[in-house]
KOLZALO-960789 format. One record per residue: x negated, y, z of N, C-alpha, C in turn; residue number from 0. Coordinates in Angstrom, 3 decimals. Atoms other than C-alpha are relative to their C-alpha. Example, Ala and Ser with C-alpha at 12.3 -4.5 7.8 and 13.67 -1.06 7.14 Angstrom:
<nodes>
node n.x = -0.890	n.y = -1.190	n.z = 0.000	ca.x = -12.300	ca.y = -4.500	ca.z = 7.800	c.x = -0.900	c.y = 1.200	c.z = 0.000	num = 0;
node n.x = 0.820	n.y = -1.190	n.z = -0.060	ca.x = -13.670	ca.y = -1.060	ca.z = 7.140	c.x = 0.770	c.y = 1.090	c.z = 0.730	num = 1;
</nodes>
This chain:
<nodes>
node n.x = -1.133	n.y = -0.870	n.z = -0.206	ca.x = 54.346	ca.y = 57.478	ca.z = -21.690	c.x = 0.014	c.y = 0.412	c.z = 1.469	num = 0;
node n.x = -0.637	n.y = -0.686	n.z = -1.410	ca.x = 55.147	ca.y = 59.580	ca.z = -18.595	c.x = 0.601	c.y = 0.826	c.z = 0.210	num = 1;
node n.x = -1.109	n.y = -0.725	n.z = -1.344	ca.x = 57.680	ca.y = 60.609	ca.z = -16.026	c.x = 0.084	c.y = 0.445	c.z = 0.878	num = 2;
node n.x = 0.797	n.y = -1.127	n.z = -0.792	ca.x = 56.701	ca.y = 63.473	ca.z = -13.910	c.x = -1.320	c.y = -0.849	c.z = 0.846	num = 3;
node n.x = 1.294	n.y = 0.453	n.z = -0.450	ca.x = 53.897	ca.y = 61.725	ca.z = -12.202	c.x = -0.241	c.y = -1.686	c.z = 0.014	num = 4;
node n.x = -0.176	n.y = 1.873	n.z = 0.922	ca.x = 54.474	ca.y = 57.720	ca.z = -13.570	c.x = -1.025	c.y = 0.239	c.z = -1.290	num = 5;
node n.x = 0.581	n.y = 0.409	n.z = 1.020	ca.x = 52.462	ca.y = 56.439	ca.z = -16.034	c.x = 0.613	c.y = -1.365	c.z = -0.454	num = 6;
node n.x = -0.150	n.y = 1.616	n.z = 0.334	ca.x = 54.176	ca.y = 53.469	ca.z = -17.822	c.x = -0.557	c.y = 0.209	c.z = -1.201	num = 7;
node n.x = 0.256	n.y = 1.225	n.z = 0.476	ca.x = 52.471	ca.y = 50.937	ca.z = -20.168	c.x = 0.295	c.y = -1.122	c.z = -0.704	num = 8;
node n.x = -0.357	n.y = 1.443	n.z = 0.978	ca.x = 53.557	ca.y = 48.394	ca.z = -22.650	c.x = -1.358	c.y = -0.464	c.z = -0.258	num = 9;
node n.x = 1.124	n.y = 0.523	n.z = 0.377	ca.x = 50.952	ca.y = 45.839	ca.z = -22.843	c.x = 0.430	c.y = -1.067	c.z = -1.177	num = 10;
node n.x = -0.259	n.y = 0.857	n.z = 1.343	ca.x = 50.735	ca.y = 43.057	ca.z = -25.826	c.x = 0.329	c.y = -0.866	c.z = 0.361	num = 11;
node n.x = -0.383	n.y = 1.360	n.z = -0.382	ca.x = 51.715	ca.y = 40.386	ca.z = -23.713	c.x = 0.901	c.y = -0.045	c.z = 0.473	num = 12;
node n.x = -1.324	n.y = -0.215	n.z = -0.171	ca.x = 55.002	ca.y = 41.857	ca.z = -23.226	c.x = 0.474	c.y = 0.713	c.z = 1.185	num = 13;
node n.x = 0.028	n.y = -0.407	n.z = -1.717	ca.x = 54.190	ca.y = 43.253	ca.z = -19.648	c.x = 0.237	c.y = 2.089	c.z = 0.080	num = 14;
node n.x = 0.511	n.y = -1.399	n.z = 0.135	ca.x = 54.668	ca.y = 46.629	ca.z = -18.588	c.x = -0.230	c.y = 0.399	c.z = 1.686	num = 15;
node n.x = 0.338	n.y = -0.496	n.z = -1.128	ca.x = 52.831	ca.y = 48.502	ca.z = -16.135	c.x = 0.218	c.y = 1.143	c.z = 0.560	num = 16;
node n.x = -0.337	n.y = -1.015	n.z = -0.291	ca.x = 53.777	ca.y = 51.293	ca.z = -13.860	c.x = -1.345	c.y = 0.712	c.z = 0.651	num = 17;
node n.x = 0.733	n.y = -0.864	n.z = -0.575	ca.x = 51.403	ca.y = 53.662	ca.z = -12.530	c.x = -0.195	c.y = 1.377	c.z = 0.424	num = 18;
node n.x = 0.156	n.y = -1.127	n.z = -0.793	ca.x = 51.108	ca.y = 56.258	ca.z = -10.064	c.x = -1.287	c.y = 1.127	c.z = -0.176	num = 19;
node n.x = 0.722	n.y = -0.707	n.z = 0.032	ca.x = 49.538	ca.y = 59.647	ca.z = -11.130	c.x = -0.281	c.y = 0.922	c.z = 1.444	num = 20;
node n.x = 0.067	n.y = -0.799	n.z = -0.610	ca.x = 47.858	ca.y = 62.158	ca.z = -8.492	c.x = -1.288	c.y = 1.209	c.z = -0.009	num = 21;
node n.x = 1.119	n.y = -0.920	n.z = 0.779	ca.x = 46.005	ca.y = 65.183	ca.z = -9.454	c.x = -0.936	c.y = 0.346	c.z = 1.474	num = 22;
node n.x = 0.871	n.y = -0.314	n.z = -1.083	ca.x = 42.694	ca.y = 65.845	ca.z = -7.200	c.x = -0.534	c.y = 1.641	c.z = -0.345	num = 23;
node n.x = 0.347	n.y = -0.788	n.z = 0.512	ca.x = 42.007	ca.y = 69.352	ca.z = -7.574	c.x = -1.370	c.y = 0.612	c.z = 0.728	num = 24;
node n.x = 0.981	n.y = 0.101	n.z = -0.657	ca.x = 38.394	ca.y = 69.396	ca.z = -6.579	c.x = -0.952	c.y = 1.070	c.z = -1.030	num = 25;
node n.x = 0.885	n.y = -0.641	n.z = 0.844	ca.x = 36.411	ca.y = 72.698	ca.z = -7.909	c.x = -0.860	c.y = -0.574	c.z = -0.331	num = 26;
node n.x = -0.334	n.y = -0.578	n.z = 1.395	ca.x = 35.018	ca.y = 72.945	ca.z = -10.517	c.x = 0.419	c.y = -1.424	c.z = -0.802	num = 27;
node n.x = -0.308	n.y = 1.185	n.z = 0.548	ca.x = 35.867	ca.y = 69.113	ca.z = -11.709	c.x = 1.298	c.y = -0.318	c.z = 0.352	num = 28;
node n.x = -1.423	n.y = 0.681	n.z = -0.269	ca.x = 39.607	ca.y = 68.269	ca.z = -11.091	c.x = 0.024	c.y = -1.379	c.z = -0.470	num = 29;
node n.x = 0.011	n.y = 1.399	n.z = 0.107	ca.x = 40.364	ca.y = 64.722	ca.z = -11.402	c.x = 1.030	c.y = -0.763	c.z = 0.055	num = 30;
node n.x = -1.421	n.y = 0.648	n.z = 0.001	ca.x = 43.225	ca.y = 62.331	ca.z = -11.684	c.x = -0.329	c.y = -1.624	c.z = 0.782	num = 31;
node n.x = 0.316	n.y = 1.667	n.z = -0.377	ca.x = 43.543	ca.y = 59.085	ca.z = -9.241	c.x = 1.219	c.y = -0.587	c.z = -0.382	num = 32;
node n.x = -1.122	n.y = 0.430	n.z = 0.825	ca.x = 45.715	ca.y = 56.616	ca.z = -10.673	c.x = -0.242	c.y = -1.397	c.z = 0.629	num = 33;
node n.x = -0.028	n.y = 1.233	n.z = -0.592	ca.x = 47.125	ca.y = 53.578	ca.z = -8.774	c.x = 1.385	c.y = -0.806	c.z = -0.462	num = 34;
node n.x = -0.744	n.y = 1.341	n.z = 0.478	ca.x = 48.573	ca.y = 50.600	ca.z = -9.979	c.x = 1.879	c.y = -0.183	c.z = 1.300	num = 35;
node n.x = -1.188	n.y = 0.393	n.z = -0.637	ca.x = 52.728	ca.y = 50.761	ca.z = -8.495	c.x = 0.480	c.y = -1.655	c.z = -0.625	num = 36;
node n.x = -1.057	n.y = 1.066	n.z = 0.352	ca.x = 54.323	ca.y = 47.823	ca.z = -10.100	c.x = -0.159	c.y = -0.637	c.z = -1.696	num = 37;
node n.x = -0.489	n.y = 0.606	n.z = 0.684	ca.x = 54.477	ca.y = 45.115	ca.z = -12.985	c.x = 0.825	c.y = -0.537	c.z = -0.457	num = 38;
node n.x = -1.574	n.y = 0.565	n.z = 0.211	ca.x = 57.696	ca.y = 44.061	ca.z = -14.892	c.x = -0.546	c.y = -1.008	c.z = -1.217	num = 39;
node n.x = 0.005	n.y = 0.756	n.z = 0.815	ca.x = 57.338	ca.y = 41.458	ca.z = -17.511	c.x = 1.279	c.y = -0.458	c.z = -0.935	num = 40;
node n.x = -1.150	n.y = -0.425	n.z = 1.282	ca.x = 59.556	ca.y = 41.951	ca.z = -20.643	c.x = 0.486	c.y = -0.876	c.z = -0.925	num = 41;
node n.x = 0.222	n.y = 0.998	n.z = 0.875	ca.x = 58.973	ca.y = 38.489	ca.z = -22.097	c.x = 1.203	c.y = -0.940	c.z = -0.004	num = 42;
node n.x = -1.126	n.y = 0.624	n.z = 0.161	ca.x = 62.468	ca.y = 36.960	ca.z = -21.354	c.x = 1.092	c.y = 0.816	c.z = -0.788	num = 43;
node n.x = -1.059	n.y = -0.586	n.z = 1.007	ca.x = 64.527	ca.y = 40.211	ca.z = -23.067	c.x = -0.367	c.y = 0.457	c.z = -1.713	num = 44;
node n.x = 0.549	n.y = -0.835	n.z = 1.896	ca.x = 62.299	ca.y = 40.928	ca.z = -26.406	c.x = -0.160	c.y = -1.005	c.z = -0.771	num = 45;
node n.x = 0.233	n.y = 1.240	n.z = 0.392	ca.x = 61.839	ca.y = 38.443	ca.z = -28.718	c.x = -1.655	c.y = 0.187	c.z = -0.623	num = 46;
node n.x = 1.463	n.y = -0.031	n.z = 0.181	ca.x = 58.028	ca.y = 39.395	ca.z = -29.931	c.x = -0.533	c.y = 1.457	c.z = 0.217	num = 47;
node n.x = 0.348	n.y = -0.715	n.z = -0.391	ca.x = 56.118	ca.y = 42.302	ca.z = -28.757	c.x = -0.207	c.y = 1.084	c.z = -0.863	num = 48;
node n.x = 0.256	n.y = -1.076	n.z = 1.277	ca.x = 55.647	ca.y = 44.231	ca.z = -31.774	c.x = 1.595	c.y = 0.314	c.z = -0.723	num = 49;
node n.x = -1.217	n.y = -0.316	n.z = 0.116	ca.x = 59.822	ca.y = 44.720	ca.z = -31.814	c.x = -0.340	c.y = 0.693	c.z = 1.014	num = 50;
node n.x = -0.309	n.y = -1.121	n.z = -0.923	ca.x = 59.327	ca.y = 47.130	ca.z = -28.968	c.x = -0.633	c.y = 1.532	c.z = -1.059	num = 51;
node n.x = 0.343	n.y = -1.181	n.z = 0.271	ca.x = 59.372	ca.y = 50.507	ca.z = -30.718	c.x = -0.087	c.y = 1.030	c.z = 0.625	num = 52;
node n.x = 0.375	n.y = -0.912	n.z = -1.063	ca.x = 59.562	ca.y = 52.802	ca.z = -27.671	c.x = 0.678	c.y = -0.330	c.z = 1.310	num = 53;
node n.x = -0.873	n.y = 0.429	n.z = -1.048	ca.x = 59.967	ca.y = 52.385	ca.z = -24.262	c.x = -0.563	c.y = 1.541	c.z = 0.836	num = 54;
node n.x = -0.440	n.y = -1.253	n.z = -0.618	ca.x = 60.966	ca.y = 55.535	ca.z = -21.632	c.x = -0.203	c.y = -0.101	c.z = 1.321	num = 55;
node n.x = -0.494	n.y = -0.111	n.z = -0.946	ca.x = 60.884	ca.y = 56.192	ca.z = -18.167	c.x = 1.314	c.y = 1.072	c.z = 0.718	num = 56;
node n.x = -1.342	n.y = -0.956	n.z = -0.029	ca.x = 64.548	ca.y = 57.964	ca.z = -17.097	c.x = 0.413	c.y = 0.225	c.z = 1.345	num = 57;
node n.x = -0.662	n.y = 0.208	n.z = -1.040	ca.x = 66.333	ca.y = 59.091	ca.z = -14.183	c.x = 1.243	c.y = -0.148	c.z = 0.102	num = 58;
node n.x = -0.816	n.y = 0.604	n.z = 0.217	ca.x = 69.275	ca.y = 57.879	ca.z = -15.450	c.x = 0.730	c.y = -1.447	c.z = 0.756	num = 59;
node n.x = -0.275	n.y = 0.768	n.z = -0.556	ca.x = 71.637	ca.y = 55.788	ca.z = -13.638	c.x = 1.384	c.y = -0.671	c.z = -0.776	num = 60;
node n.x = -0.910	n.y = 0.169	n.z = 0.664	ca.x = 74.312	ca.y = 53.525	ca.z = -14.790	c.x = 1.391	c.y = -0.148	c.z = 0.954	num = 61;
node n.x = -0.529	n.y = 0.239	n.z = -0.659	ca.x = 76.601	ca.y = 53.242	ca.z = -11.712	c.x = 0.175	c.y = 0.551	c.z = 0.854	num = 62;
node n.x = 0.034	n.y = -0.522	n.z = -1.376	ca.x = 77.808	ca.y = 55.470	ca.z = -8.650	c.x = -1.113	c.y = -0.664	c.z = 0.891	num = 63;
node n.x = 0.735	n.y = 0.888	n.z = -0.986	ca.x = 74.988	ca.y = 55.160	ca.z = -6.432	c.x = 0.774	c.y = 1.042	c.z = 1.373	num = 64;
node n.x = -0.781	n.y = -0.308	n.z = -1.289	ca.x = 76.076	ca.y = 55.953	ca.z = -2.331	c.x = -1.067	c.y = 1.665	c.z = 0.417	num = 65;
node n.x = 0.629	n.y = -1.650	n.z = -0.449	ca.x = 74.867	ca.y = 59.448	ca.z = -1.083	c.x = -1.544	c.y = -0.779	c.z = 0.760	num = 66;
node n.x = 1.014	n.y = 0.420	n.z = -0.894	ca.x = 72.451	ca.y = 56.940	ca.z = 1.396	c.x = -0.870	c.y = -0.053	c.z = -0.855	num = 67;
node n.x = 1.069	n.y = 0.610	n.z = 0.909	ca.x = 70.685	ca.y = 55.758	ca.z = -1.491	c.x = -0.434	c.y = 0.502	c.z = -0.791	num = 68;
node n.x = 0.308	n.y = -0.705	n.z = 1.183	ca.x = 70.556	ca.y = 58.608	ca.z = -3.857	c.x = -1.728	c.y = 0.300	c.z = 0.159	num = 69;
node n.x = 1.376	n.y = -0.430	n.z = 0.043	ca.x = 67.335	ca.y = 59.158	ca.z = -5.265	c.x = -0.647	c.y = 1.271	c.z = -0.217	num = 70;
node n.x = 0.659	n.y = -1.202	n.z = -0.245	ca.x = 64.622	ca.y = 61.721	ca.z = -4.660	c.x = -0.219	c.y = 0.211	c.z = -1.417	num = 71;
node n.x = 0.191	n.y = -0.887	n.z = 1.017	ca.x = 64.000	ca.y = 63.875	ca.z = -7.630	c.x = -1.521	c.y = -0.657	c.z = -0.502	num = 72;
node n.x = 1.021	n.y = 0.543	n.z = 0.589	ca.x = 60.759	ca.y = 62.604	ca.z = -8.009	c.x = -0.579	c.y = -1.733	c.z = -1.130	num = 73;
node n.x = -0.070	n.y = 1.612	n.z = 0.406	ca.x = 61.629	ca.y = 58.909	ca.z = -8.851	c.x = 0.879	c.y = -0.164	c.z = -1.522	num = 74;
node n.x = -0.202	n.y = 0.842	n.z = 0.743	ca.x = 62.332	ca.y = 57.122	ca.z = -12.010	c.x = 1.083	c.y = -1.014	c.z = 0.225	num = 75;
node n.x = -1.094	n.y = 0.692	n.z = -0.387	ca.x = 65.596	ca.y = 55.333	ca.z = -11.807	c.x = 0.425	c.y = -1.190	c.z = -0.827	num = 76;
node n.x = -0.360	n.y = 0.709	n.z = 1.125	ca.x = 65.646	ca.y = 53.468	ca.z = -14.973	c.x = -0.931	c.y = 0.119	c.z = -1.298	num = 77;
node n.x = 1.053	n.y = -0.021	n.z = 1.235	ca.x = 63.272	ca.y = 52.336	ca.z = -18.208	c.x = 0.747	c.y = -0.625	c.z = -0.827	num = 78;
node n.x = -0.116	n.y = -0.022	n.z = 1.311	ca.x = 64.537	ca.y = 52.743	ca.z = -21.547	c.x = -0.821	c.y = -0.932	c.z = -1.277	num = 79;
node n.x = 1.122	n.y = 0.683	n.z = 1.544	ca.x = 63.394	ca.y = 50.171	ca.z = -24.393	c.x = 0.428	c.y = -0.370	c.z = -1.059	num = 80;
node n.x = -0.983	n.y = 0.473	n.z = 1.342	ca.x = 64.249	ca.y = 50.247	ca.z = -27.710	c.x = -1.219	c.y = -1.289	c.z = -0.870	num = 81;
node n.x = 0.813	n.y = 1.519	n.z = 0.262	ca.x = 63.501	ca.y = 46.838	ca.z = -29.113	c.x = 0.875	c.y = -0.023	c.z = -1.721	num = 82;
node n.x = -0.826	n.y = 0.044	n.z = 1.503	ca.x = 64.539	ca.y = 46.801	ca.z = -32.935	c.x = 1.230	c.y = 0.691	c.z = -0.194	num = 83;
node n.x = -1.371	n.y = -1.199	n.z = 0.256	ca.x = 66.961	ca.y = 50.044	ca.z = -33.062	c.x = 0.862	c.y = -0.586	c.z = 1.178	num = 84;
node n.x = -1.453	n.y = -0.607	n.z = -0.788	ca.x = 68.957	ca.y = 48.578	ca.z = -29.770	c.x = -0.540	c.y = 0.018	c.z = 1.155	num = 85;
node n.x = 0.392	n.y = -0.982	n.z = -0.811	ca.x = 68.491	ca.y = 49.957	ca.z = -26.813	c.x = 0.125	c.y = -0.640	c.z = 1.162	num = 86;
node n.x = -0.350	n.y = 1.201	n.z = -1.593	ca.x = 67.955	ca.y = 47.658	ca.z = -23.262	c.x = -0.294	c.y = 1.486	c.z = 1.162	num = 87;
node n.x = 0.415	n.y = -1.266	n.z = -1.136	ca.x = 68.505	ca.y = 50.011	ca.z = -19.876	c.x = -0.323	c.y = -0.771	c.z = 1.418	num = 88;
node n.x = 0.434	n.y = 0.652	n.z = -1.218	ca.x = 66.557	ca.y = 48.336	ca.z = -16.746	c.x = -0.085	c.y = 0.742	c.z = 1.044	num = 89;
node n.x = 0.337	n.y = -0.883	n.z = -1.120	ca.x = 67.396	ca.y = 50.026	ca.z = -13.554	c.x = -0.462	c.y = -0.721	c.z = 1.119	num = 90;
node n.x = 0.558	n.y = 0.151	n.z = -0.914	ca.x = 65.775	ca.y = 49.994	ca.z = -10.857	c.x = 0.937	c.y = -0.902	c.z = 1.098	num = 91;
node n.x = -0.672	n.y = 0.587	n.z = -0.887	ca.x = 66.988	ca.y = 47.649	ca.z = -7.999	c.x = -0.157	c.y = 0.098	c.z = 1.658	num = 92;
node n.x = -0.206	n.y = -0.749	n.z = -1.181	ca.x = 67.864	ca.y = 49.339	ca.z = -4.628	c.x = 0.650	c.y = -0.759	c.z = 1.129	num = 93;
node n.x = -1.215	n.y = 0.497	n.z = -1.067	ca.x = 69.306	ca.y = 46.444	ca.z = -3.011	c.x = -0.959	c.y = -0.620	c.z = 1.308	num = 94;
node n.x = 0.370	n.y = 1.045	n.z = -0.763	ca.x = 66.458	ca.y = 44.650	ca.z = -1.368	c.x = -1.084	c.y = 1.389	c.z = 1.243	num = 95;
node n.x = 1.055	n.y = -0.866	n.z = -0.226	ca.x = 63.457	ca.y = 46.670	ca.z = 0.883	c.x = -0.643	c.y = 0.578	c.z = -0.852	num = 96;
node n.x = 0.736	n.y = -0.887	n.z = 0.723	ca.x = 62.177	ca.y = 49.509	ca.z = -0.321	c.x = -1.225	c.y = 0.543	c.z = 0.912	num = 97;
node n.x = 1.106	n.y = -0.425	n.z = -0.103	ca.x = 58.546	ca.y = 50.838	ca.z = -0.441	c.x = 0.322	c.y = 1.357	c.z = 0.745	num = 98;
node n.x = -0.050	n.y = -1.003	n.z = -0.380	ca.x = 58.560	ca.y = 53.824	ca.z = 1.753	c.x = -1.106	c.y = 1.312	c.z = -0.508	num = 99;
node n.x = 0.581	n.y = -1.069	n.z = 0.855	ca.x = 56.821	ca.y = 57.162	ca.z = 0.816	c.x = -0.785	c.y = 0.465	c.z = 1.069	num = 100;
node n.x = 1.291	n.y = -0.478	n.z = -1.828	ca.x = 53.716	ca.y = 58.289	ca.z = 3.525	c.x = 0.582	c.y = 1.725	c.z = -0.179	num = 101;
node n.x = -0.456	n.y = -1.264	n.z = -0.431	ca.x = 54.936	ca.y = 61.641	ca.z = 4.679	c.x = -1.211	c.y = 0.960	c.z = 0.600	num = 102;
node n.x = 0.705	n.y = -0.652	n.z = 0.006	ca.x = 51.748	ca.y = 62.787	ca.z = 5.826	c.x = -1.550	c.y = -0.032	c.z = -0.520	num = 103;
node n.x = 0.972	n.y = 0.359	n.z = 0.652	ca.x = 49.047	ca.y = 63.370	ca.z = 3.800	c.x = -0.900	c.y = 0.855	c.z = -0.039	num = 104;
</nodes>
């Protein structure tokens, strides 16, 4: 599944992986590099892995966030997983250091 340039991942061992798309546009072969952002491990809210029927990436938030903290348009704010018709919402957590974004590239 992906979310403008995310790639998430459900693996069988309950894990899911995030991953960072970036298109190389290199005549006449274009190319996609794809780097590993982040692992979450799903194995304390599902009860067996084959109850996950779809999981989402959203920019959905569930809570006033502060003007400081609002997020860039590009980001993923929250992953959607429906686990046997009900529906778990994991947002993102903005409280501790955050990964910064390289500005020149």
């Amino acid at each position: 599944n992906t979310f403008r340039d995310m790639l998430i991942v459900f693996c069988a061992d309950s894990h899911v992986a995030m991953f960072s798309l970036e298109r190389k546009n290199l005549q006449p072969n274009p190319s996609v590099s794809i780097t590993k952002v982040q692992e979450i491990s799903l194995s304390s809210f599902i009860p067996h892995p084959l109850c996950v029927a779809g999981l989402t990436l959203t920019s959905l938030v569930s809570e006033s966030v502060s003007s400081k903290l609002s997020p860039t348009a590009k980001e993923a704010e929250s992953m959607l997983v429906n686990v046997s018709g009900k529906l778990l919402m994991f947002q993102r957590d903005r409280t501790g250091p955050q990964i910064k974004e390289e500005t020149n590239k």
